[in-house]
MOPAC internal coordinates of N, CA, C and O (Angstrom, degrees):
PM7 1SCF
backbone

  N    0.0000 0     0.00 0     0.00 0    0    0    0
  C    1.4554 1     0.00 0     0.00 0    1    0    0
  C    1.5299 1   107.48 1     0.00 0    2    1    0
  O    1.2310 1   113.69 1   -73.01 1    3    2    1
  N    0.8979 1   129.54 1   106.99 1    3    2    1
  C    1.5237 1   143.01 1   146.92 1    5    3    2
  C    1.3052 1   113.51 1    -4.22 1    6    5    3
  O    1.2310 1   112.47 1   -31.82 1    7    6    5
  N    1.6854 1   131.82 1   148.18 1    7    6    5
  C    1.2689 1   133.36 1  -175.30 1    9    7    6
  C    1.7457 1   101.95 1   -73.25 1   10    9    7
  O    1.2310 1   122.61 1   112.66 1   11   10    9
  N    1.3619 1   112.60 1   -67.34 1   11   10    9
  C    1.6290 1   102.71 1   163.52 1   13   11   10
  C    1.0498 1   134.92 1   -60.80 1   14   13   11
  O    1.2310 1   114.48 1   161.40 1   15   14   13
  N    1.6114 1   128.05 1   -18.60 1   15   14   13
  C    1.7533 1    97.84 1   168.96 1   17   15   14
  C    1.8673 1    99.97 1   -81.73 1   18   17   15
  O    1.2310 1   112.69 1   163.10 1   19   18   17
  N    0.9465 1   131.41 1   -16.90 1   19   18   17
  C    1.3029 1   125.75 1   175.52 1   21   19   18
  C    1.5563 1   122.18 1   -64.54 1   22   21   19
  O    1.2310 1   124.91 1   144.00 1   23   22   21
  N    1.4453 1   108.18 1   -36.00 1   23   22   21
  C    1.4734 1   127.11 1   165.66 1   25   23   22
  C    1.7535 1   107.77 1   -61.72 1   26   25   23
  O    1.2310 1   121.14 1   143.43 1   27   26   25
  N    1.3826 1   115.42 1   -36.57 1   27   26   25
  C    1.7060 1   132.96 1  -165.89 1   29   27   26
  C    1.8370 1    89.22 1   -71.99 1   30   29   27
  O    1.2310 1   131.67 1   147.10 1   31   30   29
  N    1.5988 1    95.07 1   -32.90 1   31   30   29
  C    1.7385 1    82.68 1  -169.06 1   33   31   30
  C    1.1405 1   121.44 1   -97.51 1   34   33   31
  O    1.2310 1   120.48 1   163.13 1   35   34   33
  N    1.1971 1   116.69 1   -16.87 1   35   34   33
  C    1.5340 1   121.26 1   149.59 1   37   35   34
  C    1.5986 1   129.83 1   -51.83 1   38   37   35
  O    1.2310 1   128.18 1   149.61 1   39   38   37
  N    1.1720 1   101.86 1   -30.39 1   39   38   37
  C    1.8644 1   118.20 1  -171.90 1   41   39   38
  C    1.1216 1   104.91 1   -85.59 1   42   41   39
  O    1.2310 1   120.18 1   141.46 1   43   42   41
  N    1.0884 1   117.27 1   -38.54 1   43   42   41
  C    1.5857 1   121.49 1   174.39 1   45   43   42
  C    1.7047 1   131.46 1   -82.91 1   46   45   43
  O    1.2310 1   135.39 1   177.52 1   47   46   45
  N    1.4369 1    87.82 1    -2.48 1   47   46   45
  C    2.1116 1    92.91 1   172.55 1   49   47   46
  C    1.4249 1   101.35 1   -62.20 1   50   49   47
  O    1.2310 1   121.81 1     3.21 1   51   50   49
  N    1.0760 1   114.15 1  -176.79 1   51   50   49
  C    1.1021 1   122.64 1   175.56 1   53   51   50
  C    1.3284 1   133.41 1   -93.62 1   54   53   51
  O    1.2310 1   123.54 1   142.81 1   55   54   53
  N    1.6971 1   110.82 1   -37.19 1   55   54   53
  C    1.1531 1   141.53 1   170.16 1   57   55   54
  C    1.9923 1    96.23 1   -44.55 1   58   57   55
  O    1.2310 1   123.80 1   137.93 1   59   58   57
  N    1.3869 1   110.31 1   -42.07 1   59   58   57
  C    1.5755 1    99.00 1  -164.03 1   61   59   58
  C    1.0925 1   103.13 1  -102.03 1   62   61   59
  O    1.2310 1   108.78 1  -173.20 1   63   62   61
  N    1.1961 1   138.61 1     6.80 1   63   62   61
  C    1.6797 1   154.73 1   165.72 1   65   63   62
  C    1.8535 1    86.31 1   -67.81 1   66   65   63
  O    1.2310 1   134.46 1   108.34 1   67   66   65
  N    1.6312 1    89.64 1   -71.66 1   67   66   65
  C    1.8195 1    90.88 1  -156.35 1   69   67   66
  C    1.1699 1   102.20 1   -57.86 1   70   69   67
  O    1.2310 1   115.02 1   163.91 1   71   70   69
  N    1.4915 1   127.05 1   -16.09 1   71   70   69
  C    2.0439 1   120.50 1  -170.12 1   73   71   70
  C    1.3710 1    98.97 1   -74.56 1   74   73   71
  O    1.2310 1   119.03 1   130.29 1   75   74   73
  N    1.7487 1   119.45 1   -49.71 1   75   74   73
  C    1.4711 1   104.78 1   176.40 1   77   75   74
  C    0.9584 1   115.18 1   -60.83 1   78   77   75
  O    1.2310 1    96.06 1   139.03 1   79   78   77
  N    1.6327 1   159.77 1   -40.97 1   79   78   77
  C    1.2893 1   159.21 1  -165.27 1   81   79   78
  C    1.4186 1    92.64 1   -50.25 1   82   81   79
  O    1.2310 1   121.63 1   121.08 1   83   82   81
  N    1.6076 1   114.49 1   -58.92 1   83   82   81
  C    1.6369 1   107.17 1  -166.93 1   85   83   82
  C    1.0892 1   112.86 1   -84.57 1   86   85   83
  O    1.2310 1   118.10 1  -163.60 1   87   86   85
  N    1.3690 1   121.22 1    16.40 1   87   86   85
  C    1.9098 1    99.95 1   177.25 1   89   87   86
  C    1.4022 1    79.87 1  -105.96 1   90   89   87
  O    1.2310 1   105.87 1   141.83 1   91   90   89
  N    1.1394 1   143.83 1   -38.17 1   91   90   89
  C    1.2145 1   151.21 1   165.15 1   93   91   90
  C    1.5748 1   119.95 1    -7.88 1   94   93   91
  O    1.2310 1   129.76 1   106.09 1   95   94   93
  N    1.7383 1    98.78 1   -73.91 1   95   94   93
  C    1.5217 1   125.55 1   168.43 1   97   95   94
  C    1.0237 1   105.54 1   -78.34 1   98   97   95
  O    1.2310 1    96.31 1  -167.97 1   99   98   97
  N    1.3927 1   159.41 1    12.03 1   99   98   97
  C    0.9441 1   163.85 1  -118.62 1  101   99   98
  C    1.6853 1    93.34 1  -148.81 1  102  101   99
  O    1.2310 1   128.73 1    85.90 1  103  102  101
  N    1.3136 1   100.79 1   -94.10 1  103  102  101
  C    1.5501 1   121.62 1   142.46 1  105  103  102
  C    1.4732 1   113.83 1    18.31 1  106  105  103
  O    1.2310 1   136.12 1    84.04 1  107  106  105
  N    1.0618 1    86.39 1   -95.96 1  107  106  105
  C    1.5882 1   114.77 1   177.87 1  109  107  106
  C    1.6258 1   120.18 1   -44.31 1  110  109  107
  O    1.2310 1   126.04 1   120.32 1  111  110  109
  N    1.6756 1   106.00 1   -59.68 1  111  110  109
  C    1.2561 1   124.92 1   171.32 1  113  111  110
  C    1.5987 1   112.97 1   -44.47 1  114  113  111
  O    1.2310 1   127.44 1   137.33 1  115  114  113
  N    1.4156 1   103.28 1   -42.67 1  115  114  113
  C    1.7414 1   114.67 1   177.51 1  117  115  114
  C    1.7690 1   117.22 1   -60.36 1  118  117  115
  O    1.2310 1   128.81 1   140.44 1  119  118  117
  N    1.3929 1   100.63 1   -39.56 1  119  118  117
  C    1.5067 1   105.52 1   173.02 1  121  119  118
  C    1.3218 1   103.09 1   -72.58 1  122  121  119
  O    1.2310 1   111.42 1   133.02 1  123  122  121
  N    1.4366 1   133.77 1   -46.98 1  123  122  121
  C    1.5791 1   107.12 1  -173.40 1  125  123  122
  C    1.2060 1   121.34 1   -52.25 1  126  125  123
  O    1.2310 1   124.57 1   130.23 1  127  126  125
  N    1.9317 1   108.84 1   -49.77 1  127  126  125
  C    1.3140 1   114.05 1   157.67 1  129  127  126
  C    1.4964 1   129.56 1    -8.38 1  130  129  127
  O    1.2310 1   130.28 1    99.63 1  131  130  129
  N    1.1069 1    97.77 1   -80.37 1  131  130  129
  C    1.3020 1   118.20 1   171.85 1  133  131  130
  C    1.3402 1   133.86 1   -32.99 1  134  133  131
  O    1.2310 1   134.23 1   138.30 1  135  134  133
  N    1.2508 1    90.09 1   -41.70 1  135  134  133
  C    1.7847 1   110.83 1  -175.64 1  137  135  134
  C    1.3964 1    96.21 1   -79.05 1  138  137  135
  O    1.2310 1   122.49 1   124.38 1  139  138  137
  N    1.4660 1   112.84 1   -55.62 1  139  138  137
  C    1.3231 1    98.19 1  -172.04 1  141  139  138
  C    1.7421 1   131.71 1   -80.58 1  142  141  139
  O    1.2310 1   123.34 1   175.08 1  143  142  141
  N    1.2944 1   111.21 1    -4.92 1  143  142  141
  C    1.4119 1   124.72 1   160.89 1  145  143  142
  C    1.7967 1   103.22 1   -69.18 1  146  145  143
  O    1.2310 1   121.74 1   118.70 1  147  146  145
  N    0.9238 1   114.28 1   -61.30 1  147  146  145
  C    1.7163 1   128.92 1  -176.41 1  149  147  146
  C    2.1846 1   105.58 1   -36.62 1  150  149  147
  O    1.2310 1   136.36 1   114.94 1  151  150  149
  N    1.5310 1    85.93 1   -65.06 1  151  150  149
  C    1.0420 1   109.93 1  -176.25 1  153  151  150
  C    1.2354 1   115.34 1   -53.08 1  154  153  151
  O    1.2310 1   119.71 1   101.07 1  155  154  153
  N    1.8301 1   118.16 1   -78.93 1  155  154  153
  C    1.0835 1   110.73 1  -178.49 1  157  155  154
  C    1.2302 1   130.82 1  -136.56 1  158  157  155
  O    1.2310 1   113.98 1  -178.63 1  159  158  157
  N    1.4409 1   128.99 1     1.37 1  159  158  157
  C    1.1091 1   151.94 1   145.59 1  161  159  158
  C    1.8493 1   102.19 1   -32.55 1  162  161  159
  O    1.2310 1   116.10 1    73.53 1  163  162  161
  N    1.2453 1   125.02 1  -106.47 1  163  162  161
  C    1.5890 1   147.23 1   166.63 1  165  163  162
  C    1.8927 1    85.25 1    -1.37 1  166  165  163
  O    1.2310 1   126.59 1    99.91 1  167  166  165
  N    1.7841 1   104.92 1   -80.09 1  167  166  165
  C    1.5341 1    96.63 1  -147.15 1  169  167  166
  C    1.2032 1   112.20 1   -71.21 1  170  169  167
  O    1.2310 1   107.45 1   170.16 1  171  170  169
  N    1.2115 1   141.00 1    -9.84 1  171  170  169
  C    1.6810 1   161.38 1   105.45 1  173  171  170
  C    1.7858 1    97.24 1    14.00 1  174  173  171
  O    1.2310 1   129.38 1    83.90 1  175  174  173
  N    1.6980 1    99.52 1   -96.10 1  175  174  173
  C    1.3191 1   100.70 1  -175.99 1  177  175  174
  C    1.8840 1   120.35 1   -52.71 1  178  177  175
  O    1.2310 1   121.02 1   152.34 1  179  178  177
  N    1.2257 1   115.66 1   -27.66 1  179  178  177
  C    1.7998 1   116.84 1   170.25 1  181  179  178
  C    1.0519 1   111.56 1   -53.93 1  182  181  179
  O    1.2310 1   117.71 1   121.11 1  183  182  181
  N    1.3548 1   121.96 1   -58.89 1  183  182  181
  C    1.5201 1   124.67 1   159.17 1  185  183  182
  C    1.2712 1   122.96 1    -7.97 1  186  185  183
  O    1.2310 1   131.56 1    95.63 1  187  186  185
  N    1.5076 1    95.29 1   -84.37 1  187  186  185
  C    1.5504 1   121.19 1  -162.13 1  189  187  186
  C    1.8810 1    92.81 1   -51.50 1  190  189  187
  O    1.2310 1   128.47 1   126.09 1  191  190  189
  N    1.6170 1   101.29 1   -53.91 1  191  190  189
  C    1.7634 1    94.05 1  -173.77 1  193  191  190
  C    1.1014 1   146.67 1  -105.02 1  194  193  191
  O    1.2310 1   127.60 1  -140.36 1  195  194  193
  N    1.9759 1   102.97 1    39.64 1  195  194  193
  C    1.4102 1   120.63 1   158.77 1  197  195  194
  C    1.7715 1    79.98 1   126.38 1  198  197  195
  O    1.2310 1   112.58 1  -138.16 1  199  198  197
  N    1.0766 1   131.61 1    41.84 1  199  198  197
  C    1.2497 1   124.48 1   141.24 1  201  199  198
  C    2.0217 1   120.06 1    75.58 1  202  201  199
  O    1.2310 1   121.84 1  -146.70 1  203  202  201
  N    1.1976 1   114.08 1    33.30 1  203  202  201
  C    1.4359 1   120.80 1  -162.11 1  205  203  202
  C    1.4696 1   104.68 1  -136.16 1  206  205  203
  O    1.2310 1   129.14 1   -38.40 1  207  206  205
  N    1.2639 1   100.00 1   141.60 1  207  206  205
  C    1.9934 1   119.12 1   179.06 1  209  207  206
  C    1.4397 1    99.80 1   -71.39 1  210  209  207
  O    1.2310 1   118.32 1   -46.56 1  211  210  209
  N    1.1148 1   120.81 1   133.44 1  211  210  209
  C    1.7314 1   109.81 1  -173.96 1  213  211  210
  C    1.2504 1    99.12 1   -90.89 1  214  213  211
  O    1.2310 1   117.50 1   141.12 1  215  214  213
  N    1.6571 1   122.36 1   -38.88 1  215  214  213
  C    1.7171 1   115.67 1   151.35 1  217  215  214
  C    1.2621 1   140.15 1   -37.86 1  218  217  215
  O    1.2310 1   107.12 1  -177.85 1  219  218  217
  N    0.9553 1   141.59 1     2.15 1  219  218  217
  C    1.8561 1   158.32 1   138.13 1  221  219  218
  C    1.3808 1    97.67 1   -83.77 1  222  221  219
  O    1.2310 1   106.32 1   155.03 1  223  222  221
  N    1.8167 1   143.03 1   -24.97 1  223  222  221
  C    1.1903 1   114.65 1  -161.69 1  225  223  222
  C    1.9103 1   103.89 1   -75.48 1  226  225  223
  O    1.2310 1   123.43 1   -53.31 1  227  226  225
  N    1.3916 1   111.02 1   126.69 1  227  226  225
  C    1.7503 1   115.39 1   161.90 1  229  227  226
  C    1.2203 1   123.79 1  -152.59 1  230  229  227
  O    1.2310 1   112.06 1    -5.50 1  231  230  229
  N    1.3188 1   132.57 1   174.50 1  231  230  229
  C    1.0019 1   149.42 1   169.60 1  233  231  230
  C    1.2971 1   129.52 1   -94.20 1  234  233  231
  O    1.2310 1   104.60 1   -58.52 1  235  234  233
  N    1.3297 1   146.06 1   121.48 1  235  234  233
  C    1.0141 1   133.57 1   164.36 1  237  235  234
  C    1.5578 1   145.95 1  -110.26 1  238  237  235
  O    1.2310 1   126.82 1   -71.82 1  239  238  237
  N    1.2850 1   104.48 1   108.18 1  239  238  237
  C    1.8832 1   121.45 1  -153.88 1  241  239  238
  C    1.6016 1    87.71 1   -91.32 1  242  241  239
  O    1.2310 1   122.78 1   -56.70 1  243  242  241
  N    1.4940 1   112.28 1   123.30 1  243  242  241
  C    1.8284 1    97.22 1  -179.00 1  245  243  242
  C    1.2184 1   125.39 1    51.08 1  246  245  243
  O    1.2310 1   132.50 1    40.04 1  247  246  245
  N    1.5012 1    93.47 1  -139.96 1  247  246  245
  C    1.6541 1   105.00 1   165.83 1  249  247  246
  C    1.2118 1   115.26 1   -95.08 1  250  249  247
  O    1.2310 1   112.84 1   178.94 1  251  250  249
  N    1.2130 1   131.12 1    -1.06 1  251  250  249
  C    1.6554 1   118.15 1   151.90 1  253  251  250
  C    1.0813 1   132.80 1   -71.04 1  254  253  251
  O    1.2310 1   111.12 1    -0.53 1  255  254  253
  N    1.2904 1   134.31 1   179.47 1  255  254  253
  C    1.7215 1   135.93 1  -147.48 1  257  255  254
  C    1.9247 1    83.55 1  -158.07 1  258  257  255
  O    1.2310 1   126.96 1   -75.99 1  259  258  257
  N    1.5193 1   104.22 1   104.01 1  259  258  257
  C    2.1633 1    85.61 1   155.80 1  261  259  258
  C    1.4467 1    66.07 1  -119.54 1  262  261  259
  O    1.2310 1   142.27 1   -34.03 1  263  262  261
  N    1.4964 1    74.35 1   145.97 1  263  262  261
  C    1.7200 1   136.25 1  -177.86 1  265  263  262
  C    1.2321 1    96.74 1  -107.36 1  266  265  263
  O    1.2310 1   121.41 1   -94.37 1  267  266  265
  N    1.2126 1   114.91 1    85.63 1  267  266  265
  C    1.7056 1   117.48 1   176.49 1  269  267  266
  C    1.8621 1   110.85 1   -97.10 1  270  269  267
  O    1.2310 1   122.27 1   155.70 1  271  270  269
  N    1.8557 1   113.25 1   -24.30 1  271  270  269
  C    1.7140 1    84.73 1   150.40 1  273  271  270
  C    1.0755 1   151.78 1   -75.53 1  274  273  271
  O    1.2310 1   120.90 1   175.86 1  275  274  273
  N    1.7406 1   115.89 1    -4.14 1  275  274  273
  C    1.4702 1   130.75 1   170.82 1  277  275  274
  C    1.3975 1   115.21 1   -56.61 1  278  277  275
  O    1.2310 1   124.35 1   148.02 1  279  278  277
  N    1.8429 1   109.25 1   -31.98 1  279  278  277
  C    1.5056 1   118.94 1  -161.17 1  281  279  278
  C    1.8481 1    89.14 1   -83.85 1  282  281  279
  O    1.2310 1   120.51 1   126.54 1  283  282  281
  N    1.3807 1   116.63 1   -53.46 1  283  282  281
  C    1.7720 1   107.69 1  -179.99 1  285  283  282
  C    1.3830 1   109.08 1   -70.60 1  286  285  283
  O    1.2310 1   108.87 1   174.26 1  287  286  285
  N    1.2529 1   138.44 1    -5.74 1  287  286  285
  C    1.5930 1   136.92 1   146.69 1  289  287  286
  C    1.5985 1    93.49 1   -42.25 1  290  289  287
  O    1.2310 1   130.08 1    89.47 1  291  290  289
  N    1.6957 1    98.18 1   -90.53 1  291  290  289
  C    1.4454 1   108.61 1  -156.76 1  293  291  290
  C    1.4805 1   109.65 1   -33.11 1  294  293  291
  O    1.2310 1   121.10 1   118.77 1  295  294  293
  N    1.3601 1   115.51 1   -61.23 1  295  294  293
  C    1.2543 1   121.60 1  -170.74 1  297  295  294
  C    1.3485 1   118.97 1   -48.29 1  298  297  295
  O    1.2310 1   108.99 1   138.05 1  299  298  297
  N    1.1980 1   138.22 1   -41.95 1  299  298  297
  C    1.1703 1   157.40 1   133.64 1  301  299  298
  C    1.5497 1   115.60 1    -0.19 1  302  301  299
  O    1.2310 1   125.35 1   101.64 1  303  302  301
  N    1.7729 1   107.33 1   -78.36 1  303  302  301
  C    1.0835 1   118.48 1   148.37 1  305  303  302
  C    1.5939 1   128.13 1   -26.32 1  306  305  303
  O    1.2310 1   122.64 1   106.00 1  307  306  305
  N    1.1418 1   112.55 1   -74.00 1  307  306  305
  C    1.6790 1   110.03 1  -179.91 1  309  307  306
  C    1.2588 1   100.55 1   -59.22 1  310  309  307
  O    1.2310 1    98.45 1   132.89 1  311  310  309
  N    1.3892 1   156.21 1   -47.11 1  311  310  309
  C    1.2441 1   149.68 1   167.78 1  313  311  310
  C    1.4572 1   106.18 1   -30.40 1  314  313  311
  O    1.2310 1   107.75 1   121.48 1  315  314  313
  N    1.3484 1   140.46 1   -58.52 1  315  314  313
  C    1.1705 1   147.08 1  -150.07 1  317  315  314
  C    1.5835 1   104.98 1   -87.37 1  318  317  315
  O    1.2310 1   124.25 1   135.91 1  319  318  317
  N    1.7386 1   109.46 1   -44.09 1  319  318  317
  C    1.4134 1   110.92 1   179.67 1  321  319  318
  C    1.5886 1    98.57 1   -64.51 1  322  321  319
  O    1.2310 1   117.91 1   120.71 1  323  322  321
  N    1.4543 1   121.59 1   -59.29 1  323  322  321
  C    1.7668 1   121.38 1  -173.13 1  325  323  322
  C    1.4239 1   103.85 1   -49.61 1  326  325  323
  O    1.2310 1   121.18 1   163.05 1  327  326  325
  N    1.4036 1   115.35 1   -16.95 1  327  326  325
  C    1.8491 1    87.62 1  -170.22 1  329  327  326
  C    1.5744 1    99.06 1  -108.71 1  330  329  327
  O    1.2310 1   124.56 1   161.64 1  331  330  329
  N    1.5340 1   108.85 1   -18.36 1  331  330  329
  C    1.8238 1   101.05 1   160.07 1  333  331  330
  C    1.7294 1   127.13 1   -70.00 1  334  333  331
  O    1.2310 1   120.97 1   163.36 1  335  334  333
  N    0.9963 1   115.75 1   -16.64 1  335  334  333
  C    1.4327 1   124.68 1   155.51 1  337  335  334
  C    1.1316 1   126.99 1  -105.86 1  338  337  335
  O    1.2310 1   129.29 1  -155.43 1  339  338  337
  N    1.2175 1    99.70 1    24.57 1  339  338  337
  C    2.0139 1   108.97 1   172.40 1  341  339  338
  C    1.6461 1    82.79 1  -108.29 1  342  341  339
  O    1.2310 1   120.53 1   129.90 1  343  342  341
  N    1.1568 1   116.59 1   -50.10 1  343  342  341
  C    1.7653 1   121.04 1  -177.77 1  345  343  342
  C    1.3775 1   114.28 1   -51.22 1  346  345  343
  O    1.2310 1   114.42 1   139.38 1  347  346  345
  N    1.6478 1   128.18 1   -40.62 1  347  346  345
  C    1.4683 1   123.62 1   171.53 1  349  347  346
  C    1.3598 1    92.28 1   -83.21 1  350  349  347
  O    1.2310 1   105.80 1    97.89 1  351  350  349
  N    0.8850 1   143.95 1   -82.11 1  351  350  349
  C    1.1520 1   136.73 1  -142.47 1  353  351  350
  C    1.8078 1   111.85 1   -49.16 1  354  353  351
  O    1.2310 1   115.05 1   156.00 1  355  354  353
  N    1.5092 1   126.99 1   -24.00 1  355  354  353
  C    1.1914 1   119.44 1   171.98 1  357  355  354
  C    1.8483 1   105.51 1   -89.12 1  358  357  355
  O    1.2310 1   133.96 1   168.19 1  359  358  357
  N    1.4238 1    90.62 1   -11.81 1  359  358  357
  C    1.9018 1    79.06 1  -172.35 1  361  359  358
  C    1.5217 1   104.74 1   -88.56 1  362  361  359
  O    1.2310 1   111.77 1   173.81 1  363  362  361
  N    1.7356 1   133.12 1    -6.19 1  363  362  361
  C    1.1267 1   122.12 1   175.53 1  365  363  362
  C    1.4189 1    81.81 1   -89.24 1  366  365  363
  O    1.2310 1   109.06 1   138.85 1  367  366  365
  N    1.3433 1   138.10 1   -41.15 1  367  366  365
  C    1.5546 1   107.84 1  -164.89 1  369  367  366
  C    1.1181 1   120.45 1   -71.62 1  370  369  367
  O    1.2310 1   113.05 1   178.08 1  371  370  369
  N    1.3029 1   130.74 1    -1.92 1  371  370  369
  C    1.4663 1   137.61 1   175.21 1  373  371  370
  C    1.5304 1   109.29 1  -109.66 1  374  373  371
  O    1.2310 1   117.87 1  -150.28 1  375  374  373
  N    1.2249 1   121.66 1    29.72 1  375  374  373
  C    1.5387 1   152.30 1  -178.10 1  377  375  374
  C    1.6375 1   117.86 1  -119.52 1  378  377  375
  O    1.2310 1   125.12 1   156.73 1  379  378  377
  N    1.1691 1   107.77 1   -23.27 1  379  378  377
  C    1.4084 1   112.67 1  -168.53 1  381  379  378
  C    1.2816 1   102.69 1  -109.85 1  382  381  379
  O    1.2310 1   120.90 1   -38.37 1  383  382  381
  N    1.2337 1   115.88 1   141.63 1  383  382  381
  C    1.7710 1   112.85 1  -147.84 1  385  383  382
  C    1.8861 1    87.97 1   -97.01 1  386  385  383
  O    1.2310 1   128.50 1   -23.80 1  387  386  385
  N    1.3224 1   101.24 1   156.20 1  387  386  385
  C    1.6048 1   113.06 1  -166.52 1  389  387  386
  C    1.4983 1   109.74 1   -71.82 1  390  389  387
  O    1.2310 1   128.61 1   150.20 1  391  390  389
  N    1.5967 1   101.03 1   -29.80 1  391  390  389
  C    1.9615 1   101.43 1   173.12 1  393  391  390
  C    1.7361 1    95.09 1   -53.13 1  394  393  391
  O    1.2310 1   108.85 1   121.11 1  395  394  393
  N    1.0054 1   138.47 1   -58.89 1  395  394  393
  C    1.5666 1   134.08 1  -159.19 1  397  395  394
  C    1.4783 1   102.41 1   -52.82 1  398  397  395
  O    1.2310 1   118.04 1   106.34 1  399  398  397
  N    1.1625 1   121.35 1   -73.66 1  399  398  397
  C    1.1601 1   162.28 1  -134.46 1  401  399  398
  C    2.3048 1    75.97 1   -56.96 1  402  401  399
  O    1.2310 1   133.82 1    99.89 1  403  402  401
  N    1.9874 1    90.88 1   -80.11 1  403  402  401
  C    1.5966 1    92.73 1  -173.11 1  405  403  402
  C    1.0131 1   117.55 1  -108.56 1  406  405  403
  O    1.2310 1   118.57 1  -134.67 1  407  406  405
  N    1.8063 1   120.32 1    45.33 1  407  406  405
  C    1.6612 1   117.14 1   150.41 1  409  407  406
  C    1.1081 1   105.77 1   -75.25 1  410  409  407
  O    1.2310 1   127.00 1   -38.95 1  411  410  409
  N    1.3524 1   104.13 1   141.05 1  411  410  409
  C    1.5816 1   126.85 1   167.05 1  413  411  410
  C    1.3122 1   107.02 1   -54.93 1  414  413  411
  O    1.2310 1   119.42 1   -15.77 1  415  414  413
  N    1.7843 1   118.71 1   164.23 1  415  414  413
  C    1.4277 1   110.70 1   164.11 1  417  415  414
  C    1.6884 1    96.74 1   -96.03 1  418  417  415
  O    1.2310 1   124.55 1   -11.36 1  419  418  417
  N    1.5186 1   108.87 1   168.64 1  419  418  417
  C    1.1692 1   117.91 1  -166.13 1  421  419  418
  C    1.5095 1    79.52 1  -103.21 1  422  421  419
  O    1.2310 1   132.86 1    -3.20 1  423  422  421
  N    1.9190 1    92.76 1   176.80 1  423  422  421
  C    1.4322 1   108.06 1  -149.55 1  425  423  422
  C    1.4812 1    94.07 1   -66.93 1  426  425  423
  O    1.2310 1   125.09 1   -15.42 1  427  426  425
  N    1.5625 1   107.83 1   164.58 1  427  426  425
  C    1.6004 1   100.58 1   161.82 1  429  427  426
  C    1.9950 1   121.37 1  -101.15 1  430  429  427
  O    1.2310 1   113.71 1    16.14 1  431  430  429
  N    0.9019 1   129.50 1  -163.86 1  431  430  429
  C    1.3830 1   120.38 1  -158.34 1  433  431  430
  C    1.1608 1    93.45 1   -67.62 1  434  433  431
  O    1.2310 1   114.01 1   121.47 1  435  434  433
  N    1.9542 1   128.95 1   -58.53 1  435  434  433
  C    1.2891 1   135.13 1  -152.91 1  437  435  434
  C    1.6156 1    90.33 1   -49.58 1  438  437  435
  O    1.2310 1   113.50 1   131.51 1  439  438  437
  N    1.8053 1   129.90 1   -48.49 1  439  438  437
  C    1.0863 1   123.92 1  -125.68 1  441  439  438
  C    1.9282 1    88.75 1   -86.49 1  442  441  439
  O    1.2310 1   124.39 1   157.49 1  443  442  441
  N    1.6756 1   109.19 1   -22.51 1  443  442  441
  C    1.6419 1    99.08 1  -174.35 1  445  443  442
  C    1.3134 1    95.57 1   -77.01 1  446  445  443
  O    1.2310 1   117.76 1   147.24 1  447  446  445
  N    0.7750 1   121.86 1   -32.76 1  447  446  445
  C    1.5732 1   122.55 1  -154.63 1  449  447  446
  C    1.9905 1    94.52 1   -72.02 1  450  449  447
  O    1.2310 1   120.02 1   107.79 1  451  450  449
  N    1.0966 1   117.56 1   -72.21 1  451  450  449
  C    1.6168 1   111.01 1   157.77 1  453  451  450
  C    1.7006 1   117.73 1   -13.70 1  454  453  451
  O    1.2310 1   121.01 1   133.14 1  455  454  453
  N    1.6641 1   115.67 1   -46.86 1  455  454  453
  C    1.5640 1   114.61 1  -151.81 1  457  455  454
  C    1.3831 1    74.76 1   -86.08 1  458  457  455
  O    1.2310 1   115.76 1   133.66 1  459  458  457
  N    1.4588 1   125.66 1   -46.34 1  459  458  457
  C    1.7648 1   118.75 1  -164.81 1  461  459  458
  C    1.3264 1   122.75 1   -58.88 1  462  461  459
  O    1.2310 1   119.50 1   161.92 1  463  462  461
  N    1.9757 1   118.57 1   -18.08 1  463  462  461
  C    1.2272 1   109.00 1  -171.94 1  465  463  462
  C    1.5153 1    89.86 1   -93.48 1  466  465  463
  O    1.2310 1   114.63 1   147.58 1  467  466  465
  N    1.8385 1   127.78 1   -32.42 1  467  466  465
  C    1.6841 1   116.60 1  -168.91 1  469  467  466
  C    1.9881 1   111.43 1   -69.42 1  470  469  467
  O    1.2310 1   131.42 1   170.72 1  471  470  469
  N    1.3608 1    95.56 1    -9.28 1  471  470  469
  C    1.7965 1   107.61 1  -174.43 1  473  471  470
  C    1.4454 1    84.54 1   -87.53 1  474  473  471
  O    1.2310 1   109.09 1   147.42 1  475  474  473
  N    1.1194 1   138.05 1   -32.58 1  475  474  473
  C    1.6286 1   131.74 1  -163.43 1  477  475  474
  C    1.9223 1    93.50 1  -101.76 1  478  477  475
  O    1.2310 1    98.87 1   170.10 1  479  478  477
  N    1.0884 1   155.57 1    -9.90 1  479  478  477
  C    1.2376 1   143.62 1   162.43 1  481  479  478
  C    1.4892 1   107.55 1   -89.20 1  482  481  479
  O    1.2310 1   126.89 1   127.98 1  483  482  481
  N    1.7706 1   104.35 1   -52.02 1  483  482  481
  C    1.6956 1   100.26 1   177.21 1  485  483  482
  C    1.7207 1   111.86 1   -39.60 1  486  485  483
  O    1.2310 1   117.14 1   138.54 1  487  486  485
  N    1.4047 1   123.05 1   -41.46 1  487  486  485
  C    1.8711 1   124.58 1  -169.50 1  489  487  486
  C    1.6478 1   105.95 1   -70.19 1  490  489  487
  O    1.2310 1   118.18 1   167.57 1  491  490  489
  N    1.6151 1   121.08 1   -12.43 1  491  490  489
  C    1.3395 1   132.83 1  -161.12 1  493  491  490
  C    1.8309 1    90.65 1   -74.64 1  494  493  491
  O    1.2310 1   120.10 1   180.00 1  495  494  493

């Protein structure tokens, strides 16, 4: 097999179809985030705790600058994305009806084929 049709068959599973979709939405999902921590989340909480942009909050060592409100931004952020996909992710699982979830699988061939020869000695 050839380096590109082998590459063609990888690209085309499905598994890596559906991975781009979610970095995709993913993506995207991160900018709303964003916007809305930026926006109004952050100047919300300054308010509430004496009135300050936590983005201006830093330190200054020398000539360096840590920017230690960018890090309680971010953090912030991932808080909000983990608990919005903690929220779908329990509301499809409480979506999927409980027959699915704990039906058994039915027998497989080996296992009828077994019941058909003990149903054919039990009639002996």
């Amino acid at each position: 097999m050839s380096f590109f049709s082998e590459f063609k068959a990888f690209a085309m599973k499905g598994n890596v179809i559906d991975l781009a979709v979610g970095v995709v939405i993913g993506a995207a999902f991160g900018k709303i985030v964003n916007s809305l921590v930026e926006a109004i989340i952050m100047p919300l909480v300054g308010i509430l705790i004496g009135g300050f942009d936590f983005k201006t909050r830093m330190i200054k060592v020398g000539e360096a600058e840590v920017k230690y409100g960018l890090f309680i931004q971010a953090t912030v952020e991932f808080l909000i994305v983990a608990f919005a996909i903690f929220l779908v992710v329990r509301t499809i699982n409480r979506l999927k009806k409980p027959e699915e979830a704990a039906a058994p699988a039915g027998p497989t061939t080996e296992e009828k084929l077994l019941m058909e020869i003990r149903d054919a000695i039990k009639q002996k």
